[in-house]
N, C-alpha and C positions, 0 to 999 in steps of 0.2 A: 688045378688050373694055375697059369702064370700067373702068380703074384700083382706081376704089374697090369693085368688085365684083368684084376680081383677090384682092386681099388676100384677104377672105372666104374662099377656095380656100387658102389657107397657113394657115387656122385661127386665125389672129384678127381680133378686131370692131373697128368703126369706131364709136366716139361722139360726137356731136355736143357741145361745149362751148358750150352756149348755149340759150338757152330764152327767148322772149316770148310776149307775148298776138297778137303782130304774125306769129310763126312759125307759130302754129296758125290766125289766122285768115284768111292768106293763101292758107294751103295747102301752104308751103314745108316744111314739116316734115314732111308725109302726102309731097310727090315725093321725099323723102331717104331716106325710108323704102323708100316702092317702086323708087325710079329707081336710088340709089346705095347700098343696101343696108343704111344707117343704123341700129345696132342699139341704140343707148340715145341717154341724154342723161345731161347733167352740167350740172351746175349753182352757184354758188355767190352769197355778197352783192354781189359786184361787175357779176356777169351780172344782178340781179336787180334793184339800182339801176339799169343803163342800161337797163334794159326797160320800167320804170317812168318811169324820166326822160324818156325817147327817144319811147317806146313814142306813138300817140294812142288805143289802144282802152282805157284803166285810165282816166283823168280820171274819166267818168260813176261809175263803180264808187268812185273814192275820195272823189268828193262826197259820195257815199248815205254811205259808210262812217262819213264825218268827221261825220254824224250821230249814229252809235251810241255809246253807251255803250264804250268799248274805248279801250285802250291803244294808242300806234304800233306796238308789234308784234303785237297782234291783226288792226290793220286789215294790214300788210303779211302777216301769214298767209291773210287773208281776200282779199287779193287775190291771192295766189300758189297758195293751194294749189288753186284749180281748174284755172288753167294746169295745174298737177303732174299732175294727172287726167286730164287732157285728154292732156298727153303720155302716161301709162301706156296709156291705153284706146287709143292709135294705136300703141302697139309691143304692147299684149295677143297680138294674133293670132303675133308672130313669140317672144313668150315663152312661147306656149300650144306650138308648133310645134316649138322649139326644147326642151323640156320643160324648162325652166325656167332654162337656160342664155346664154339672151341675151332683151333687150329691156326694158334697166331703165332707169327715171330716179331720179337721187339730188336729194336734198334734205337740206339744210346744218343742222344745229342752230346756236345762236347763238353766233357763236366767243368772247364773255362769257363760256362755259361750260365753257371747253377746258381748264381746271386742277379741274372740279369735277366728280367721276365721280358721285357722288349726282344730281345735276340735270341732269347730260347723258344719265344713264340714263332718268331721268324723262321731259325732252322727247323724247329716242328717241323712247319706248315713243307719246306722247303723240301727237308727229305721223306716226308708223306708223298710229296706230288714228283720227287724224282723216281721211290719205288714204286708207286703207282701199283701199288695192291692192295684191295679190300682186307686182308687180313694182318698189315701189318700195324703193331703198335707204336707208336713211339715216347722211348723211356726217359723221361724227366725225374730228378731229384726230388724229395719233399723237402727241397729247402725252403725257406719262407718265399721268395721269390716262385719257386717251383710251387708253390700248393696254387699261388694267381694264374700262373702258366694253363696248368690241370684247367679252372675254372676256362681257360680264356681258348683250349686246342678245343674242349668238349665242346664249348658254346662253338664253336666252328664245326663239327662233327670231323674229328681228329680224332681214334683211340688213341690211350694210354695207358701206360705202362708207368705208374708211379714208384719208384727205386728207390733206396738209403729210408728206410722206414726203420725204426727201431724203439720205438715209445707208443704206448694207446694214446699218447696227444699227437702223434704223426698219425697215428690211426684216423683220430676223429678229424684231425684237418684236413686231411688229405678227400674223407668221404664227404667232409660238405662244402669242400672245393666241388667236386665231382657235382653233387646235384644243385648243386647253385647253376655246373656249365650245364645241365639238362636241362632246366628251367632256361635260361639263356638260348640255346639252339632250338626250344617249343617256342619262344616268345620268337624268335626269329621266321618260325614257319618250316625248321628242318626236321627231317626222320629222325626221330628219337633208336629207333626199331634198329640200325645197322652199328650203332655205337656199343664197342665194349672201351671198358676200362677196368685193367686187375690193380690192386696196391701190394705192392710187396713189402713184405713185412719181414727184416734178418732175423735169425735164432743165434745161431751160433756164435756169432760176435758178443751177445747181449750177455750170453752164461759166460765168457769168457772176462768178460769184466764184472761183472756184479759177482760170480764164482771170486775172483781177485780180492773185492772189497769183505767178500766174508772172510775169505780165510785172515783177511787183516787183524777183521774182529776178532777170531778164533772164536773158542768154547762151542755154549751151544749152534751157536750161526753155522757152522759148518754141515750142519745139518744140514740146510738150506740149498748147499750147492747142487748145479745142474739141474733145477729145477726151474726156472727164473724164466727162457724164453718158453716155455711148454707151457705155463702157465699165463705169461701173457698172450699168446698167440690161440688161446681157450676165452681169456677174458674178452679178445678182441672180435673173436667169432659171435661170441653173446650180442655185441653191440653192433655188429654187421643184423644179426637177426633182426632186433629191436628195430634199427635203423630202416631196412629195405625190405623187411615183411611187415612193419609194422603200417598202423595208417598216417604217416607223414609223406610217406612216398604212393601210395596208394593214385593221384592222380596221376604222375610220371608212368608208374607199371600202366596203366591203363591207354596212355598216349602210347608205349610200345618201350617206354626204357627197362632194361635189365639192371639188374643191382653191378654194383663195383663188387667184384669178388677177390677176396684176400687171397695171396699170393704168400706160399713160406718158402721167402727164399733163404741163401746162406744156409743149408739142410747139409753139407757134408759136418759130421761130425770133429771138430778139431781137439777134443781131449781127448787122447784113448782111453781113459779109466769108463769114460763112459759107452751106449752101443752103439754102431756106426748105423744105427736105425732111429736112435732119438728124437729128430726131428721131422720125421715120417711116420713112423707105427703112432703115436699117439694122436699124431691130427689128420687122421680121415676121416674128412665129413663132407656133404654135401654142397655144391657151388665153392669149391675151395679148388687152387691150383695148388699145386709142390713141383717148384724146379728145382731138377737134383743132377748134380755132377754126376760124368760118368762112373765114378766109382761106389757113389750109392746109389745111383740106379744099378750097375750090378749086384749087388750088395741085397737092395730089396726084392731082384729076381731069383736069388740063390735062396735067401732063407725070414725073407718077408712073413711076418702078421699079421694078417688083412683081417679088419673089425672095424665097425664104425667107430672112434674111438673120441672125437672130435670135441662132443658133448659130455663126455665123463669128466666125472670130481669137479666140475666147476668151481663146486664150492670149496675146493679144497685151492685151488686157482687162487680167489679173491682170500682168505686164511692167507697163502706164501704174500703175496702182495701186500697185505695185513703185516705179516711177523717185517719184511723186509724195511715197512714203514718206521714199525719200532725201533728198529737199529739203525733210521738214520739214513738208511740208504734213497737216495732221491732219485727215481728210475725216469723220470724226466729230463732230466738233469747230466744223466746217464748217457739216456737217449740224443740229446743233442751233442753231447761230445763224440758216440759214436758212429753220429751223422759226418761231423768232421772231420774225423781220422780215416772215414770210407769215401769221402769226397776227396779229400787228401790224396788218397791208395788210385783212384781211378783217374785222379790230373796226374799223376805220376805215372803210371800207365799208359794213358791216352799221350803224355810229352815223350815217352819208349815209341809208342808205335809212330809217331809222326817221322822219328829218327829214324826208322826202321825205310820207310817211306820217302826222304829225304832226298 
Protein backbone atom coordinates (compact mmCIF):
# COMPACT_ATOMS: atom_id res chain seq x y z
CA UNK A 1 0.00 0.00 0.00
CA UNK A 2 0.96 3.75 -0.38
CA UNK A 3 2.81 4.71 2.48
CA UNK A 4 1.13 7.83 2.66
CA UNK A 5 -2.31 6.25 2.64
CA UNK A 6 -0.66 3.77 5.49
CA UNK A 7 -0.44 6.57 7.99
CA UNK A 8 -4.08 7.63 7.57
CA UNK A 9 -4.85 3.87 9.28
CA UNK A 10 -2.75 5.09 12.59
CA UNK A 11 -5.09 8.14 12.80
CA UNK A 12 -3.04 10.92 11.67
CA UNK A 13 -3.22 13.39 8.47
CA UNK A 14 -0.82 14.18 5.95
CA UNK A 15 -0.72 18.07 5.01
CA UNK A 16 0.73 19.36 2.34
CA UNK A 17 3.22 22.46 2.99
CA UNK A 18 2.67 24.30 0.01
CA UNK A 19 0.22 25.99 -2.04
CA UNK A 20 0.55 27.74 -5.78
CA UNK A 21 -1.70 28.82 -8.56
CA UNK A 22 0.65 26.16 -10.49
CA UNK A 23 -0.74 23.20 -7.83
CA UNK A 24 -4.21 23.94 -8.54
CA UNK A 25 -3.99 24.57 -12.10
CA UNK A 26 -1.95 21.49 -13.02
CA UNK A 27 -4.09 19.27 -11.13
CA UNK A 28 -1.33 18.30 -8.79
CA UNK A 29 -3.23 19.10 -5.77
CA UNK A 30 -6.73 17.34 -6.79
CA UNK A 31 -4.21 13.74 -7.40
CA UNK A 32 -2.76 14.28 -3.67
CA UNK A 33 -5.83 14.54 -2.65
CA UNK A 34 -7.33 11.53 -4.19
CA UNK A 35 -4.19 9.45 -4.94
CA UNK A 36 -2.16 9.98 -1.47
CA UNK A 37 -4.77 11.01 0.78
CA UNK A 38 -3.84 14.53 1.23
CA UNK A 39 -5.90 16.09 3.88
CA UNK A 40 -5.10 19.98 4.32
CA UNK A 41 -2.75 22.42 3.33
CA UNK A 42 -0.32 24.93 5.05
CA UNK A 43 0.73 27.68 4.12
CA UNK A 44 2.92 30.61 4.95
CA UNK A 45 4.87 34.04 3.41
CA UNK A 46 7.68 32.18 2.36
CA UNK A 47 5.50 29.41 0.41
CA UNK A 48 3.55 32.48 -1.00
CA UNK A 49 6.61 34.44 -2.25
CA UNK A 50 8.08 31.56 -4.25
CA UNK A 51 4.62 30.91 -5.71
CA UNK A 52 4.40 34.32 -6.85
CA UNK A 53 7.87 34.56 -7.80
CA UNK A 54 8.22 31.00 -9.49
CA UNK A 55 4.76 30.63 -10.10
CA UNK A 56 3.79 31.77 -14.38
CA UNK A 57 -0.07 31.76 -13.97
CA UNK A 58 -0.23 35.23 -11.34
CA UNK A 59 1.81 37.80 -13.85
CA UNK A 60 -1.66 38.58 -15.96
CA UNK A 61 -3.55 38.79 -12.58
CA UNK A 62 -0.81 41.33 -11.01
CA UNK A 63 -0.69 43.53 -14.06
CA UNK A 64 -4.66 44.01 -13.81
CA UNK A 65 -4.00 44.48 -10.01
CA UNK A 66 -1.07 47.07 -10.24
CA UNK A 67 -3.95 48.98 -11.94
CA UNK A 68 -6.22 49.20 -8.89
CA UNK A 69 -6.47 51.54 -6.53
CA UNK A 70 -4.79 49.22 -3.45
CA UNK A 71 -2.01 48.86 -1.44
CA UNK A 72 0.87 45.90 -1.88
CA UNK A 73 -0.93 43.86 0.51
CA UNK A 74 -4.27 44.34 -0.95
CA UNK A 75 -3.11 43.20 -4.34
CA UNK A 76 -1.07 40.16 -2.56
CA UNK A 77 -4.55 39.22 -0.78
CA UNK A 78 -6.18 39.55 -4.08
CA UNK A 79 -4.12 37.41 -5.56
CA UNK A 80 -3.87 34.59 -2.85
CA UNK A 81 -7.02 34.37 -1.52
CA UNK A 82 -8.71 32.67 -4.47
CA UNK A 83 -5.92 30.14 -4.63
CA UNK A 84 -7.01 29.81 -0.60
CA UNK A 85 -10.54 28.94 -2.05
CA UNK A 86 -9.70 27.05 -4.71
CA UNK A 87 -7.81 24.82 -2.10
CA UNK A 88 -10.75 24.73 0.51
CA UNK A 89 -13.55 23.87 -2.17
CA UNK A 90 -10.92 20.71 -3.31
CA UNK A 91 -10.55 19.23 0.31
CA UNK A 92 -14.63 20.57 1.07
CA UNK A 93 -15.81 16.96 0.15
CA UNK A 94 -13.21 15.24 2.58
CA UNK A 95 -14.13 17.99 5.51
CA UNK A 96 -17.88 17.54 4.78
CA UNK A 97 -17.08 13.52 5.19
CA UNK A 98 -14.75 13.74 7.81
CA UNK A 99 -17.56 15.95 9.78
CA UNK A 100 -15.46 18.49 10.13
CA UNK A 101 -12.14 16.87 11.24
CA UNK A 102 -9.86 17.10 8.52
CA UNK A 103 -9.44 19.02 5.18
CA UNK A 104 -8.34 22.54 6.15
CA UNK A 105 -6.11 25.10 4.55
CA UNK A 106 -4.42 27.77 6.79
CA UNK A 107 -3.81 31.21 5.98
CA UNK A 108 -1.08 33.45 7.65
CA UNK A 109 -2.08 36.80 9.16
CA UNK A 110 0.78 39.48 8.61
CA UNK A 111 3.65 38.35 10.90
CA UNK A 112 3.96 42.67 11.50
CA UNK A 113 1.07 41.67 13.77
CA UNK A 114 2.43 38.93 15.96
CA UNK A 115 2.98 41.27 19.19
CA UNK A 116 -0.43 43.07 18.43
CA UNK A 117 -3.45 41.06 19.74
CA UNK A 118 -6.01 44.04 18.85
CA UNK A 119 -5.07 43.88 15.11
CA UNK A 120 -4.46 40.25 14.69
CA UNK A 121 -7.91 39.68 16.11
CA UNK A 122 -9.03 42.13 13.71
CA UNK A 123 -7.38 40.52 10.42
CA UNK A 124 -8.38 37.06 11.77
CA UNK A 125 -11.76 37.86 11.88
CA UNK A 126 -11.30 39.95 8.56
CA UNK A 127 -9.66 37.29 6.31
CA UNK A 128 -12.07 34.49 7.89
CA UNK A 129 -15.09 36.53 6.44
CA UNK A 130 -13.28 37.47 3.24
CA UNK A 131 -12.46 33.47 2.36
CA UNK A 132 -15.70 32.58 3.55
CA UNK A 133 -14.94 28.88 3.93
CA UNK A 134 -15.99 26.50 6.57
CA UNK A 135 -12.68 24.88 6.31
CA UNK A 136 -10.35 27.48 6.51
CA UNK A 137 -7.80 28.11 9.42
CA UNK A 138 -6.25 31.07 10.31
CA UNK A 139 -2.51 31.04 11.36
CA UNK A 140 -1.48 33.05 14.30
CA UNK A 141 1.88 33.08 16.12
CA UNK A 142 2.42 31.72 19.71
CA UNK A 143 3.68 34.75 20.61
CA UNK A 144 2.57 36.14 23.94
CA UNK A 145 0.19 38.40 22.15
CA UNK A 146 -0.82 35.46 19.76
CA UNK A 147 -1.65 32.79 22.68
CA UNK A 148 -4.65 35.99 23.68
CA UNK A 149 -5.55 36.08 19.97
CA UNK A 150 -5.95 31.97 19.99
CA UNK A 151 -8.18 32.53 23.17
CA UNK A 152 -10.16 35.60 21.83
CA UNK A 153 -10.68 33.95 17.41
CA UNK A 154 -12.06 30.63 19.33
CA UNK A 155 -14.36 32.40 21.73
CA UNK A 156 -15.63 33.92 18.41
CA UNK A 157 -15.76 30.55 16.63
CA UNK A 158 -12.68 31.22 14.25
CA UNK A 159 -10.36 28.05 13.78
CA UNK A 160 -6.80 28.22 14.14
CA UNK A 161 -3.97 27.42 13.16
CA UNK A 162 -1.34 28.23 16.09
CA UNK A 163 2.37 28.65 14.18
CA UNK A 164 6.24 29.24 15.63
CA UNK A 165 5.70 26.69 18.44
CA UNK A 166 9.00 25.38 19.54
CA UNK A 167 8.99 24.73 23.60
CA UNK A 168 6.39 22.37 25.70
CA UNK A 169 5.77 25.91 27.31
CA UNK A 170 4.33 26.98 23.83
CA UNK A 171 2.82 23.82 23.97
CA UNK A 172 0.93 24.32 27.19
CA UNK A 173 0.08 28.06 26.40
CA UNK A 174 -1.06 27.78 23.43
CA UNK A 175 -3.75 24.45 24.57
CA UNK A 176 -5.09 26.59 27.37
CA UNK A 177 -5.43 29.51 25.23
CA UNK A 178 -7.58 27.13 23.17
CA UNK A 179 -9.87 26.00 25.98
CA UNK A 180 -10.30 28.96 27.80
CA UNK A 181 -11.62 30.36 23.97
CA UNK A 182 -14.17 27.07 24.21
CA UNK A 183 -15.31 27.83 27.33
CA UNK A 184 -15.70 31.65 26.08
CA UNK A 185 -17.76 30.67 22.72
CA UNK A 186 -20.14 27.89 25.19
CA UNK A 187 -20.65 30.84 27.76
CA UNK A 188 -21.50 32.91 24.61
CA UNK A 189 -24.16 30.35 23.45
CA UNK A 190 -21.99 29.26 20.16
CA UNK A 191 -21.33 25.54 18.47
CA UNK A 192 -18.54 24.30 20.08
CA UNK A 193 -19.12 21.16 17.40
CA UNK A 194 -17.70 23.02 13.94
CA UNK A 195 -14.45 24.67 15.63
CA UNK A 196 -10.97 23.04 14.94
CA UNK A 197 -7.88 24.31 16.05
CA UNK A 198 -4.26 22.40 15.24
CA UNK A 199 -0.83 23.81 17.20
CA UNK A 200 1.93 23.43 15.33
CA UNK A 201 4.75 22.42 16.99
CA UNK A 202 8.60 23.03 14.64
CA UNK A 203 11.29 19.94 14.75
CA UNK A 204 13.84 20.68 12.75
CA UNK A 205 14.76 24.04 13.83
CA UNK A 206 14.89 22.91 17.53
CA UNK A 207 17.64 19.78 16.67
CA UNK A 208 19.30 22.37 14.71
CA UNK A 209 20.15 24.51 17.63
CA UNK A 210 20.21 22.50 20.72
CA UNK A 211 22.42 19.84 18.16
CA UNK A 212 24.72 23.28 18.09
CA UNK A 213 24.76 23.82 21.94
CA UNK A 214 25.91 20.15 22.32
CA UNK A 215 28.44 19.93 20.13
CA UNK A 216 29.73 23.15 22.09
CA UNK A 217 29.77 21.10 25.04
CA UNK A 218 31.53 18.10 23.14
CA UNK A 219 32.39 14.70 25.01
CA UNK A 220 29.68 12.91 26.10
CA UNK A 221 26.75 15.45 24.93
CA UNK A 222 27.33 14.52 21.51
CA UNK A 223 25.56 11.71 22.02
CA UNK A 224 22.53 13.63 22.45
CA UNK A 225 22.29 15.10 19.08
CA UNK A 226 19.29 14.80 16.88
CA UNK A 227 17.39 13.70 19.17
CA UNK A 228 15.96 16.72 21.06
CA UNK A 229 12.74 17.66 18.75
CA UNK A 230 11.51 13.65 18.46
CA UNK A 231 11.72 13.69 21.90
CA UNK A 232 9.87 16.72 22.64
CA UNK A 233 7.16 16.40 20.25
CA UNK A 234 6.53 12.58 22.21
CA UNK A 235 6.61 14.55 25.55
CA UNK A 236 4.20 16.96 24.06
CA UNK A 237 1.74 14.33 22.68
CA UNK A 238 1.64 12.81 26.52
CA UNK A 239 0.25 16.14 27.59
CA UNK A 240 -2.23 16.65 24.68
CA UNK A 241 -3.56 12.95 26.00
CA UNK A 242 -3.63 13.99 29.81
CA UNK A 243 -5.01 17.35 28.72
CA UNK A 244 -8.13 16.44 26.28
CA UNK A 245 -8.89 12.84 27.12
CA UNK A 246 -8.49 13.38 30.49
CA UNK A 247 -11.59 14.64 32.79
CA UNK A 248 -10.82 18.44 32.67
CA UNK A 249 -12.04 18.68 29.35
CA UNK A 250 -14.64 16.11 29.60
CA UNK A 251 -17.69 18.91 29.83
CA UNK A 252 -16.32 20.73 26.62
CA UNK A 253 -16.17 16.98 24.61
CA UNK A 254 -19.57 16.68 25.69
CA UNK A 255 -20.89 20.24 24.54
CA UNK A 256 -19.37 18.92 21.08
CA UNK A 257 -15.67 20.53 21.27
CA UNK A 258 -12.75 18.36 19.59
CA UNK A 259 -9.29 18.50 21.27
CA UNK A 260 -6.63 20.91 19.57
CA UNK A 261 -4.53 18.43 17.68
CA UNK A 262 -0.78 18.84 17.48
CA UNK A 263 0.69 19.78 14.32
CA UNK A 264 4.54 18.72 13.45
CA UNK A 265 5.52 21.09 11.55
CA UNK A 266 9.16 22.20 10.13
CA UNK A 267 9.37 17.96 9.06
CA UNK A 268 11.95 18.55 6.15
CA UNK A 269 14.97 17.19 7.44
CA UNK A 270 17.92 19.97 7.34
CA UNK A 271 20.97 17.81 8.45
CA UNK A 272 21.89 15.21 6.09
CA UNK A 273 23.81 13.04 8.37
CA UNK A 274 20.44 12.51 9.66
CA UNK A 275 17.09 10.47 7.49
CA UNK A 276 15.08 12.64 5.56
CA UNK A 277 12.14 10.63 7.43
CA UNK A 278 13.06 11.86 11.14
CA UNK A 279 10.43 13.85 11.66
CA UNK A 280 7.70 11.53 10.33
CA UNK A 281 8.47 7.80 10.81
CA UNK A 282 8.69 8.30 14.53
CA UNK A 283 5.53 10.38 15.21
CA UNK A 284 2.59 8.47 13.88
CA UNK A 285 0.07 8.51 16.19
CA UNK A 286 -3.38 9.10 16.46
CA UNK A 287 -5.29 12.92 16.13
CA UNK A 288 -1.85 14.17 15.10
CA UNK A 289 -1.42 16.22 11.73
CA UNK A 290 2.40 16.10 9.83
CA UNK A 291 2.76 18.94 7.16
CA UNK A 292 5.45 17.91 4.99
CA UNK A 293 7.25 19.82 2.13
CA UNK A 294 7.05 18.56 -1.17
CA UNK A 295 10.22 16.69 -0.95
CA UNK A 296 9.37 14.60 2.01
CA UNK A 297 6.25 13.83 1.13
CA UNK A 298 8.05 12.19 -1.82
CA UNK A 299 10.36 10.88 0.24
CA UNK A 300 7.70 9.15 2.66
CA UNK A 301 5.95 7.73 -0.54
CA UNK A 302 9.17 6.06 -2.08
CA UNK A 303 10.53 4.31 0.97
CA UNK A 304 8.22 5.29 4.09
CA UNK A 305 7.75 3.04 7.72
CA UNK A 306 4.37 3.16 8.68
CA UNK A 307 4.05 2.03 12.59
CA UNK A 308 2.24 3.60 15.23
CA UNK A 309 5.37 4.94 16.51
CA UNK A 310 4.02 8.15 18.40
CA UNK A 311 3.75 6.50 21.90
CA UNK A 312 7.30 4.69 21.94
CA UNK A 313 10.27 5.20 24.39
CA UNK A 314 8.44 7.90 26.06
CA UNK A 315 10.33 7.32 28.84
CA UNK A 316 13.35 7.46 27.11
CA UNK A 317 11.82 11.10 25.85
CA UNK A 318 11.60 12.51 29.48
CA UNK A 319 15.60 10.74 30.28
CA UNK A 320 17.07 13.04 26.91
CA UNK A 321 15.10 16.07 28.44
CA UNK A 322 16.52 14.82 31.91
CA UNK A 323 20.38 14.60 30.53
CA UNK A 324 19.80 18.01 28.33
CA UNK A 325 18.83 19.57 31.76
CA UNK A 326 22.02 18.55 33.35
CA UNK A 327 24.17 20.23 30.96
CA UNK A 328 22.63 23.45 31.15
CA UNK A 329 20.75 23.48 28.35
CA UNK A 330 17.53 25.63 28.79
CA UNK A 331 14.95 24.43 26.15
CA UNK A 332 12.69 27.25 27.12
CA UNK A 333 14.88 29.61 26.69
CA UNK A 334 15.75 27.81 23.44
CA UNK A 335 12.23 27.92 22.48
CA UNK A 336 11.69 31.64 22.69
CA UNK A 337 14.67 32.51 20.74
CA UNK A 338 13.58 30.30 18.11
CA UNK A 339 10.22 31.80 18.05
CA UNK A 340 12.22 35.10 17.15
CA UNK A 341 14.45 34.14 14.47
CA UNK A 342 11.10 32.35 12.80
CA UNK A 343 9.23 35.44 13.26
CA UNK A 344 12.11 37.30 12.11
CA UNK A 345 12.34 34.76 8.78
CA UNK A 346 8.65 35.30 8.01
CA UNK A 347 8.62 39.49 8.36
CA UNK A 348 11.43 39.15 6.02
CA UNK A 349 9.42 37.19 3.74
CA UNK A 350 6.10 38.57 3.93
CA UNK A 351 8.36 42.47 3.35
CA UNK A 352 9.67 40.14 -0.21
CA UNK A 353 6.34 39.40 -1.16
CA UNK A 354 4.76 42.89 -0.66
CA UNK A 355 7.75 43.97 -3.09
CA UNK A 356 6.98 41.51 -5.29
CA UNK A 357 3.27 42.83 -5.25
CA UNK A 358 4.29 46.46 -5.24
Amino acid sequence: MNPLLQVRQHGQQLWLDNLSRTLLNDGHLARLIAEDGIAGVTTNPAIFHKAIADGRYYEDDLDALRQQPMDAEGRYEALVIPDVRRACDLLLPLHEDSHGDAGYVSLEVAPALAHDADATVAAGLRLSATVDRPNLLIKVPATAAGVEVVERLIGAGVGVNVTLMFSLAHVDAVAEAYVRGLERLRRAGGELAPLMSVASLFLSRVDTLIDKQLEETGGEALALRGRTAVAMARLAYQRYRERFHGAGFEALRAAGARPQYLLWASTGTKNPAYSDLLYVEPLIGAETVNTLPDTTLAALRDHGRIAATLEAETGAASAHYAALRALGIDLDAAGERLQREGLAQFEQAFAALLELAA
